[in-house]
N, C-alpha and C positions, 0 to 999 in steps of 0.2 A: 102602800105609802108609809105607814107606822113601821115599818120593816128597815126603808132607806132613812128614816129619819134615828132611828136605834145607831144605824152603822153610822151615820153622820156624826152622830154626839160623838160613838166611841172611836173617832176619828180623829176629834180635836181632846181628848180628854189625858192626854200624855204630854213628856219635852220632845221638843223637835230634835231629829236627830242631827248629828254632829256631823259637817263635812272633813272628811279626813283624806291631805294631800300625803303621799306616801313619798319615802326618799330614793333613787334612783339616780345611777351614775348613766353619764353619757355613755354613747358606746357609737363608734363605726359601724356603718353601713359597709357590706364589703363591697372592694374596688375588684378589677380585672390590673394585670398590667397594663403599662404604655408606651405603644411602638412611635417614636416620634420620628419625621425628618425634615427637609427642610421645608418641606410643603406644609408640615401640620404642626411646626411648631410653635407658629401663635393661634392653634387654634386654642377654646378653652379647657381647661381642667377643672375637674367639681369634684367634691367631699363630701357629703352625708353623711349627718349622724343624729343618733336618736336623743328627744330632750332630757336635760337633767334636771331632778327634780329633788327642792330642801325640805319638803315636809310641811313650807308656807311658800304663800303667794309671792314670789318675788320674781323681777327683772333679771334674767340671767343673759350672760356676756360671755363666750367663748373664744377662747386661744387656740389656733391651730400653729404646732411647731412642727420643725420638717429637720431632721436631723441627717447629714453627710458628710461623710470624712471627719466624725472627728467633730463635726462642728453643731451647734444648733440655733437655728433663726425660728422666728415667728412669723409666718407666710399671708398670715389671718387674723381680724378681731371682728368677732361679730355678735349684734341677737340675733341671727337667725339661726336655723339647724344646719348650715349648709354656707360654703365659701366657695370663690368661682374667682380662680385666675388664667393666664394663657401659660402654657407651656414654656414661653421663653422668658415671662417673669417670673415664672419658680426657676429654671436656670439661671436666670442671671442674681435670683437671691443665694443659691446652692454655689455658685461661680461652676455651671456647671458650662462647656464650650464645645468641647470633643465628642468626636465619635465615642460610642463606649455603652453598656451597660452598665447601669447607676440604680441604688437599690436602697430606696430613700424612707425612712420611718420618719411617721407621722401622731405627734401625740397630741391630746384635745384636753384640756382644761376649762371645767366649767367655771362662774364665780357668781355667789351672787352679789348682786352689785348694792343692797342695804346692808347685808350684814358682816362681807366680805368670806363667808364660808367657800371654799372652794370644793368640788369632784373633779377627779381626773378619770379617762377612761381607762379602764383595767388591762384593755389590752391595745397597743398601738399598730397603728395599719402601717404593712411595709409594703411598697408598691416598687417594683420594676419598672426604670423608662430606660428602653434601648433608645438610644439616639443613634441615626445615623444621620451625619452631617456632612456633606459637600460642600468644602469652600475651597477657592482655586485664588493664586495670585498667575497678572496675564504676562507675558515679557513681551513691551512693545520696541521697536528700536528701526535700527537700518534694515535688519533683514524685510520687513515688512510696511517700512515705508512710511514708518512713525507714525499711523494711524490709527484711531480708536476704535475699537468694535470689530476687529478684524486679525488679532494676533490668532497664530495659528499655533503656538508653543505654551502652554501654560503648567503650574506647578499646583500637586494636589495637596492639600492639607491631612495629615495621617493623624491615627488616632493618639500621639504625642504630640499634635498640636504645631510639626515642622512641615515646610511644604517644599513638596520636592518634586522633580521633573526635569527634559532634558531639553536642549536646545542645538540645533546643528546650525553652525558659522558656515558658511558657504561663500564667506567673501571678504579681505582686509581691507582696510583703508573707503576714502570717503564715507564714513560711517557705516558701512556693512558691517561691520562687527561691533557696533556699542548700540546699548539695552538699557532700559528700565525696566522693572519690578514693579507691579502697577497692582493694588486691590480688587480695581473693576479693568475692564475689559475698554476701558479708556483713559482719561486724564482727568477725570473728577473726581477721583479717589486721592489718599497718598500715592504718591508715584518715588520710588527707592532709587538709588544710586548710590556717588560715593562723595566722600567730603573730606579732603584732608586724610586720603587713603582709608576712611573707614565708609562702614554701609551704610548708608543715613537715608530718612525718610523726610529730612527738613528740605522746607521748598529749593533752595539753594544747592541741592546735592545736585552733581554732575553724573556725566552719563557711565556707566560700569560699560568696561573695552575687554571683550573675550577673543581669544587665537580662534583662525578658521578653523573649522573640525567639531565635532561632537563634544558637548559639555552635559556633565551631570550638575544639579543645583540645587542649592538646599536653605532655605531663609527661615530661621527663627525668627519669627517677629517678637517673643517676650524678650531673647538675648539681643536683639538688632544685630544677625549675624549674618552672612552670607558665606557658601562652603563652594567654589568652583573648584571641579575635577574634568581636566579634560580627557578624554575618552581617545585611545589610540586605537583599539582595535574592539571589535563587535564579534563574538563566535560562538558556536553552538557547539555543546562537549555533552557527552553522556554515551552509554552502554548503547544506546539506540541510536548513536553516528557514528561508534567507531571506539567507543572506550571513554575512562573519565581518568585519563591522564592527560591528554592535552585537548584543546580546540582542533575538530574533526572538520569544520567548514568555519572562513571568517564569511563574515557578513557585510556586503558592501549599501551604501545611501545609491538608490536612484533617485537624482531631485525632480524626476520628472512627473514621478507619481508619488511622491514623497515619503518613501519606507525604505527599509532596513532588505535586502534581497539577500540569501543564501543558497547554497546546493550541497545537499550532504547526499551517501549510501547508507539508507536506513532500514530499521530490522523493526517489525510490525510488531506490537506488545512491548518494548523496551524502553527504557525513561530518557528524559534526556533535559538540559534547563538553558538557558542564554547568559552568557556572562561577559565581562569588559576587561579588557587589557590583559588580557589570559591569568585574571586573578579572581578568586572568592571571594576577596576583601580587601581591601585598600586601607591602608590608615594615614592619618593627615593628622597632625598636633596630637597626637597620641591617645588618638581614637578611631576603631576602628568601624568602617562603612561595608555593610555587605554590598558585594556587586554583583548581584546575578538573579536574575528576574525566574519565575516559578509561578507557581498556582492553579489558575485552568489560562487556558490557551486563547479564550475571551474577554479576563481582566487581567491581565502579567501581572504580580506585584515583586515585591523584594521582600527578599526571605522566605517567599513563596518553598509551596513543595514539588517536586520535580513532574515535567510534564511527559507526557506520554504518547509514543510513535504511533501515527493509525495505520502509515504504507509502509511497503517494502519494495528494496531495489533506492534507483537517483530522484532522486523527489529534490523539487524548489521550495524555500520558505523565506513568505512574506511579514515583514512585522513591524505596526505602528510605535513608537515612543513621541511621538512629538503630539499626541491630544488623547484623553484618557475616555475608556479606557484602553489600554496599553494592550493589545494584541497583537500573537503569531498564530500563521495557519502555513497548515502542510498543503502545497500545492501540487499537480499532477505530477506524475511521473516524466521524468527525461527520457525521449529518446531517440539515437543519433540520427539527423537525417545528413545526408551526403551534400545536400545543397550550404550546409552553415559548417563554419570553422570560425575558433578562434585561436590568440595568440596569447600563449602563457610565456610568462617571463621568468629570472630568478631573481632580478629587483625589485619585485612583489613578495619575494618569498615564494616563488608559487605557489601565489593566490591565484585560482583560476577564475576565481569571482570577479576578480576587475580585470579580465581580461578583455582586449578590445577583440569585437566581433569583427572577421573580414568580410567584405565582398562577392559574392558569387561573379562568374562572368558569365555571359552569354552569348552565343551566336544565334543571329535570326529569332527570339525568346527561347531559343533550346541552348540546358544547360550544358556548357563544356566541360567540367570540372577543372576547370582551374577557379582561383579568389587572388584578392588584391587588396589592401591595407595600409593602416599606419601604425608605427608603434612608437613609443617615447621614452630611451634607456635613460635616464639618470644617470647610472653607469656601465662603465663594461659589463658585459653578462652574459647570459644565454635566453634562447626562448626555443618553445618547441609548439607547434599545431595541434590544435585538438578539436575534436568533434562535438567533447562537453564541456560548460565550465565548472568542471572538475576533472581532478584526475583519475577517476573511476570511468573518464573513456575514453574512447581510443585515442594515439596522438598519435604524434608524425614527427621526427629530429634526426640525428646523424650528421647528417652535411648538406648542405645546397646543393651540391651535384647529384646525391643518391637519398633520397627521402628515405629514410626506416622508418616500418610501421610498429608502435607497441600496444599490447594489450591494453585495457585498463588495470590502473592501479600495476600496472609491472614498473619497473625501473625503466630509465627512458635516458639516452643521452641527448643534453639539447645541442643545440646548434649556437657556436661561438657569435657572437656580434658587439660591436662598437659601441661607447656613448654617444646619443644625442638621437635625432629624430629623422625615422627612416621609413622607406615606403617597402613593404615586405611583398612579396608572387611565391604563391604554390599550386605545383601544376600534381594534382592526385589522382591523377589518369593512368592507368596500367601499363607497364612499358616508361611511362616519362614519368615517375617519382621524382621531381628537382622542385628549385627555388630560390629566388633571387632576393638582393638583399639591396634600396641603394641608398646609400648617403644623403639625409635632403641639408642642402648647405646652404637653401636660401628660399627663403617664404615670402610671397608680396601681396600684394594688390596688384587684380590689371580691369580694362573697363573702360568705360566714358571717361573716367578721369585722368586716364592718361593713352588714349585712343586705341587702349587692347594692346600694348607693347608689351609681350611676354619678356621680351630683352632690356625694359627697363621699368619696372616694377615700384608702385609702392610697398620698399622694405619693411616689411614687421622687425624688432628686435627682439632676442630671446632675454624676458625677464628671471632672474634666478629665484629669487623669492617668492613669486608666484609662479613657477613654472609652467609658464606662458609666453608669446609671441605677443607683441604689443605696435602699434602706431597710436600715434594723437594728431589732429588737428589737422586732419584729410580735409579738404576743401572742394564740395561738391558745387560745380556751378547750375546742375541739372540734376532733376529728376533722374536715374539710369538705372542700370544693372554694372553687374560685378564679381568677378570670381576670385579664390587663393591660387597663385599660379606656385610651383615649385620648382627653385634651381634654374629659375628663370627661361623657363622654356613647354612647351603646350606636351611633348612625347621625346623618349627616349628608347631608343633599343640594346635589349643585350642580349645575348646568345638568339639573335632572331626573332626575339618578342618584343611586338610596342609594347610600353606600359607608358598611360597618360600620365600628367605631371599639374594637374589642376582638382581643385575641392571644390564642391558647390553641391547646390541641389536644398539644402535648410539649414539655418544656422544651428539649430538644434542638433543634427547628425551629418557632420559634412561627410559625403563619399565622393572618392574617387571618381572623376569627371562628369559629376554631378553637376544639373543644371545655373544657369545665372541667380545671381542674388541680386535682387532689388533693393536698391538703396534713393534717400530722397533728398534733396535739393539742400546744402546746408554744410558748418565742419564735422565731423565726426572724429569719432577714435573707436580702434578696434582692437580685440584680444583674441586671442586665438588662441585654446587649450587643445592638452593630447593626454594630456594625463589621469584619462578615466576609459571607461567601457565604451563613451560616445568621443567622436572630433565637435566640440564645440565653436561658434564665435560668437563674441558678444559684442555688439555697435551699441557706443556711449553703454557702457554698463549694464547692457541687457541681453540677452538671450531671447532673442525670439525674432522671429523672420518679418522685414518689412513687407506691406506687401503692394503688390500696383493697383491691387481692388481694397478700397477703401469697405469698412465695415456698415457704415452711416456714411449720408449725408449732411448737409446742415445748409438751413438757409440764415444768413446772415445781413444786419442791415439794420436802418434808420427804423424801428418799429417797436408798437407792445415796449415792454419794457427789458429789452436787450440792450437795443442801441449800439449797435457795432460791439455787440459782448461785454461791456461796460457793467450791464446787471446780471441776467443768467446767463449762463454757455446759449447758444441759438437755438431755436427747437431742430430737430432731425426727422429726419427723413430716414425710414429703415427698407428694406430690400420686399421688394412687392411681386407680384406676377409676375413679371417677364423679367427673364435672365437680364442682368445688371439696370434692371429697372428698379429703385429708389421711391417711395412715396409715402403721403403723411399729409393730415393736417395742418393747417398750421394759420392761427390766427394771427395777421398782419394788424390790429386796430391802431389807431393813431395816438400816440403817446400827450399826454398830458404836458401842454407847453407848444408843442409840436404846432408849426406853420405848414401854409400848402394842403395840397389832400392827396401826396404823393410820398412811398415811400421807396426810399433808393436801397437794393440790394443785390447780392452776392449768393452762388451758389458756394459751400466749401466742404473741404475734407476736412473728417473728424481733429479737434482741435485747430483749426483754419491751417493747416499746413498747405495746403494748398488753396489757391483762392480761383474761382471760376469766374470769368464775367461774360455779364448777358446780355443778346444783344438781340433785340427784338425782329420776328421775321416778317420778311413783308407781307402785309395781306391776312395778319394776324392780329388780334388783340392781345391774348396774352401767352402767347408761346415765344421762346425763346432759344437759339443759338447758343452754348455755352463755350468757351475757350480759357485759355490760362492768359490769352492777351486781352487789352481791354480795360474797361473802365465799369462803375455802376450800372444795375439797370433801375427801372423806374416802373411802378405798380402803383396803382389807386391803394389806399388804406382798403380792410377790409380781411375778411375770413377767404382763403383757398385752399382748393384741395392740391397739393402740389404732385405731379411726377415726372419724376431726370430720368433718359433712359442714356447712361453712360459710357462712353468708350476710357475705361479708364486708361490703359495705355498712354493713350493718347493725349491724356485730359481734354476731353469735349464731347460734347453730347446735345442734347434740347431735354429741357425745362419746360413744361404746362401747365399750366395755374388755371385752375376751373374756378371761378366765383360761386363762392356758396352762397343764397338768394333764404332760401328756409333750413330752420333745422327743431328736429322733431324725434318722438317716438313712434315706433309703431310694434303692434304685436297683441298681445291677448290684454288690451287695456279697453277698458268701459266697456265691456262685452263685443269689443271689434274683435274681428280675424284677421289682424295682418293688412288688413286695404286702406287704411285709413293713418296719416301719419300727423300725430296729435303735437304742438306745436310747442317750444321752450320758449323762454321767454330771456331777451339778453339781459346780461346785468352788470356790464360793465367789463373789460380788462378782458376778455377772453372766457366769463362766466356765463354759463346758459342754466334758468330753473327754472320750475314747473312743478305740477300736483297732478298726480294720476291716479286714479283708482285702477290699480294691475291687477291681473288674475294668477298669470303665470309667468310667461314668454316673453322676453321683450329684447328692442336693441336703439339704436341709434340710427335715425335716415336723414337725408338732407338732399333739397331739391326735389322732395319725392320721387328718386331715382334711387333706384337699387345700387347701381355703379357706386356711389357713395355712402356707407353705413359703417357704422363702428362698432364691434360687440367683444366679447370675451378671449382672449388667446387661447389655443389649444393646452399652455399651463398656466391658465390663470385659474384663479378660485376667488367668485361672485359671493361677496359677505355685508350683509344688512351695517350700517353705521360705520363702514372704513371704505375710504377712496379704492379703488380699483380701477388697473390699468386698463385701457382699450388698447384694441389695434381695426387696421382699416379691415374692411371684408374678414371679419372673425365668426364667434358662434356667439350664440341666443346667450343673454341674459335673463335669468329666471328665481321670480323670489318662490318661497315655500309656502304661503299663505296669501291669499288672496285680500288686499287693504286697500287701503289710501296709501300713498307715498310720496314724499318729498323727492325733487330729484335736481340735482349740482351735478353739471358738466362743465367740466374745464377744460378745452381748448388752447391754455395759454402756458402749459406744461409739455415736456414730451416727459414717457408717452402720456396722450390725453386718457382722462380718468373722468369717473361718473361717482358718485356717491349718491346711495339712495337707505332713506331712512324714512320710519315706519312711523305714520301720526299717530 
């Protein structure tokens, strides 16, 4: 004890020692670079750095500056060691926008904040942020039917900050060919046009009007400029088609499938790139635009480096420009089969690319070898038959009396012929080498509308500007069918061969005595082209075939909140089990205001073009007669399961409406198997909900009858907290974890949807 009490004394028996704070400059923590894009550019960004210290106690404040181009901002004030911003607030203090590598110094200033002494750190952090940034403006207009969320042409943003891309005119007049320039992919953005002949983004700018045809486009938004160049020709040139002195294959638009189509002879290992108007470059206000697409064969760009053959021999090439990114691929190899001919011309330039494909003919389905066609001179010219579209195979020319065959790619003389539009025969049978040529001098309509008179025809007239066949204002008093007749007559013979004189069969590809065309009740107007690879027609401005089998049904009527279509289009009825059998859900409940406990209604075609009425059959409660004569039928209010089983032809059929009584789940819920169907509860308007404790499995039953259930389509995808469609007699609904669950079924939509979300 005398021991610890000695050390104790000489413990306290000196001065206390001195706290000594030492001086210390700040300094960086090191950083990595930063990959940013559009996904992680608000995520955040953090600094570190270690404290600085005056040699006394003091409150210290730091600066972080961030120096770019030239310029320097203060990004940061802080006490702590450490600042924390997102990605797109240091861009937008940097004015940083663009795609680009940016390569930003970072300097830290300490202070202290009583005596004002300042440290800086010795060495400043320089940090790399690659940005890559995707911004698109959309072109909405006539081509696509002025609709938001749905352009299919848009313009990319490059890393100069201009946005560029192309768009193809496929049509003048009644707005087919005028556009806006849109930010978003609707109409809540600025939306661009023009004002007073310039490009303007002000509400009041009118609509920008481009020629049919391919266009390249280029909008600076800092200059408010707009740059159209319309595109006359599309081809492929390089060592690997043929050499790089000119365009070795042009490139024709299928609108069917919506790309760029070519055929070249190519050499396996050899380069080769795409370019426009058989030019490198184009200049416009005395600057020049490269034109010719490169790079990998996955993303085209411009200025791109040149791409690379994989095949050898005639290969097809397919290639996107209208949604990015922008691709070509080398498709199979060509090769001739004896059944297919086409017709090259020399008012294409012999382009063999838009050449129209003829006809095979047949006897008994064995081929004969002859074909039959249309072609469409512009002017005087020639044409000659070919196996491929191209001239690297065989053709056929000389004379009509005496077919000559030529190699591919040999010299070839064609066969002399007339301007205007002609129906071509070659006969390529051994021994009979010929072919016929005839004048067509008159295109009509014939059909219900004028009771199949080949000799007195609804006349088409030939438009010059759109080079096309045209009528307006057909006046259909029926439902019918319909053919193009030519020269007003069904067949003609020459040298001993019929060849028929009528088009049909799809308006999409009319052939040579192709089937009836179904047309519907109403005026119409018709065009009629020749001037591509396919014989088009378009009824009221469309291209696509009417047809006599409706896609949907629809019930329509006094009910829910339709109301003879007044609120939503009708619910539908979509195609079920049996061949032109129709059926659907569909909650009839009686509308708010609404007298009586009956509701009058209508079967109809998609968009009530056609109207069916019902008429109830004897000895029945709710089945019904359909026809196009007639008046209302009359239904109790109430939830049905409806199915039409249709003669469309004909318009008429029967209608049967099953009264639905319960409606419920059943499936692997509260430890059942399937036998038990657990009860919704209504809520109003066509709303059914309920709580269920689910394990896995489940669907929709009603009546506890199998015959009526609702569950998942074969492409639907079942997701916790979003509506999801049904359809009738579908597959199992199933959640991933076994809970409680909320459950909203909607009945008063088509198609009816469930929503289920997890307590």
């Amino acid at each position: 004890m005398s021991a610890v009490a000695v050390l104790s004394l000489a413990a306290c028996n000196h001065d206390p020692d001195e706290i000594v704070i030492s001086t210390v400059d700040p300094a960086f923590n090191k950083h990595s670079d930063v990959v940013v894009n559009d996904v992680t550019v608000n995520e955040d960004f953090t600094l570190v750095w270690s404290a600085a210290k005056f040699g006394v106690e003091a409150d210290v404040e730091y600066a972080v500056d961030a120096t770019y181009g030239g310029s320097t901002v203060t990004v940061a004030t802080t006490e702590n060691c450490y600042a924390t911003l997102t990605n797109s607030e240091l861009f937008d203090l940097l004015g940083i926008r663009l795609t680009g590598a940016y390569e930003v110094t970072f300097c830290l200033t300490a202070t202290n904040l009583a005596s004002g002494e300042t440290k800086s750190a010795q060495k400043p952090l320089v940090i790399t942020f690659d940005y890559t940034k995707i911004s698109y403006m959309w072109i909405l207009g006539g081509y696509q039917g002025w609709t938001g969320d749905n352009a299919s042409s848009r313009l990319l943003q490059g890393a100069d900050g201009v946005f560029r891309g192309f768009i193809n005119i496929l049509a003048e007049g009644d707005g087919n060919n005028e556009i806006k320039i849109c930010t978003q992919n609707g109409w809540d953005g600025t939306n661009y046009g023009m004002k007073d002949g310039v490009f303007s983004g002000e509400g009041d700018a009118g609509n920008i009007t481009l020629t049919k045809g391919l266009h390249y486009l280029e909008v600076n938004l800092d200059e408010v400029t707009l740059l159209d160049i319309p595109v006359t020709k599309v081809g492929i040139i390089g060592e690997g088609v043929g050499g790089w002195d000119k365009d070795y294959s042009e490139m024709r638009y299928n609108a069917d499938k919506g790309v760029w189509e070519g055929v070249a002879k190519v050499i396996s290992g050899k380069e080769y790139k795409v370019r426009f108007n058989d030019a490198w470059n184009v200049v416009v206000d005395g600057k020049e635009y490269d034109f010719s697409l490169g790079g990998a064969t996955t993303d085209l760009q411009f200025k791109g480096s040149n791409l690379l053959i994989e095949g050898d021999g005639i290969v097809s090439f397919e290639m996107n420009i209208f949604d990015y990114p922008y691709t070509i691929k080398e498709g199979a190899g060509l090769e001739e089969n004896n059944e297919v001919l086409y017709i090259a011309s020399s008012v294409t330039g012999w382009n063999y690319g838009v050449a129209p494909q003829m006809q095979p003919q047949y006897d008994n389905s064995v081929f004969n070898g002859t074909f039959c066609g249309m072609v469409n001179m512009p002017e005087a010219g020639e044409i000659l038959f070919a196996r491929l579209p191209t001239e690297y195979g065989t053709r056929f020319g000389g004379s009509l009396a005496a077919l000559e065959t030529y190699a591919g790619g040999a010299a070839a003389t064609g066969i002399a012929i007339s301007k205007g539009l002609h129906y071509a025969y070659a006969n390529l049978n051994d021994g009979a080498m010929k072919a016929a040529v005839i004048d067509i001098t008159s295109i009509g309509l014939v059909g219900n509308v004028n009771g199949w008179n080949a000799g007195a025809p609804i006349e088409l007239t030939y438009d010059a500007a759109s080079d096309s066949f045209k009528v307006s204002d057909v006046a259909f008093e029926t439902d019918g069918e319909f053919k193009i007749i030519m020269n007003k007559m069904w067949n003609t013979s020459v040298d001993g061969v019929t060849h028929q004189m009528s088009l049909g069969g799809s308006c999409t590809n009319l052939v040579v005595n192709g089937g009836n065309l179904f047309i519907t009740k109403g005026t119409h107007s018709f065009e009629l082209t020749f001037n591509s690879t396919l014989v088009k027609l378009a009824i009221d401005g469309v291209v696509a075939d009417l047809s006599a089998n409706p896609d949907f049904l629809e019930i329509t009527g006094s009910f829910a909140h339709y109301n003879w279509n007044l609120g939503d289009p009708s619910p539908a009825l979509m195609p079920y089990k049996q061949e032109n059998e129709f059926a659907g859900f569909v909650d009839m409940y009686k509308p708010e205001g609404a007298t009586g406990d009956v509701a009058e209604f209508k079967v109809t075609y998609p968009n009530w073009s056609t109207w069916l009425a019902p008429t109830l059959q004897e000895g029945t409660t709710y089945s019904y007669t359909i026809s196009a004569d007639g008046g209302n039928g009359q239904i109790p209010f109430g939830l049905y399961f409806w199915s039409v089983i249709l003669n469309a032809r004909d318009k008429a059929g029967v209608a049967t409406a099953t009264p639905i009584t319960s409606i419920g789940l059943i499936g692997n819920i509260d430890g059942d198997g399937w036998s038990k169907q657990f009860p919704l509860t209504s809520a109003g308007k066509g709303i059914y909900t309920g709580e269920f404790k689910i394990d896995s499995e489940f669907k929709v039953r009603m009546n506890d009858d199998w015959g009526f259930n609702l569950g998942l389509p074969s492409d639907g995808t079942f997701e916790l907290g979003k509506e999801v469609a049904l359809a009738p007699d579908a597959g199992n609904l199933k959640v991933n974890e076994a809970g409680t669950y909320a459950v909203t079924l909607n009945l008063a939509k088509t198609p009816n949807t469930i929503l289920v979300e997890k307590k």
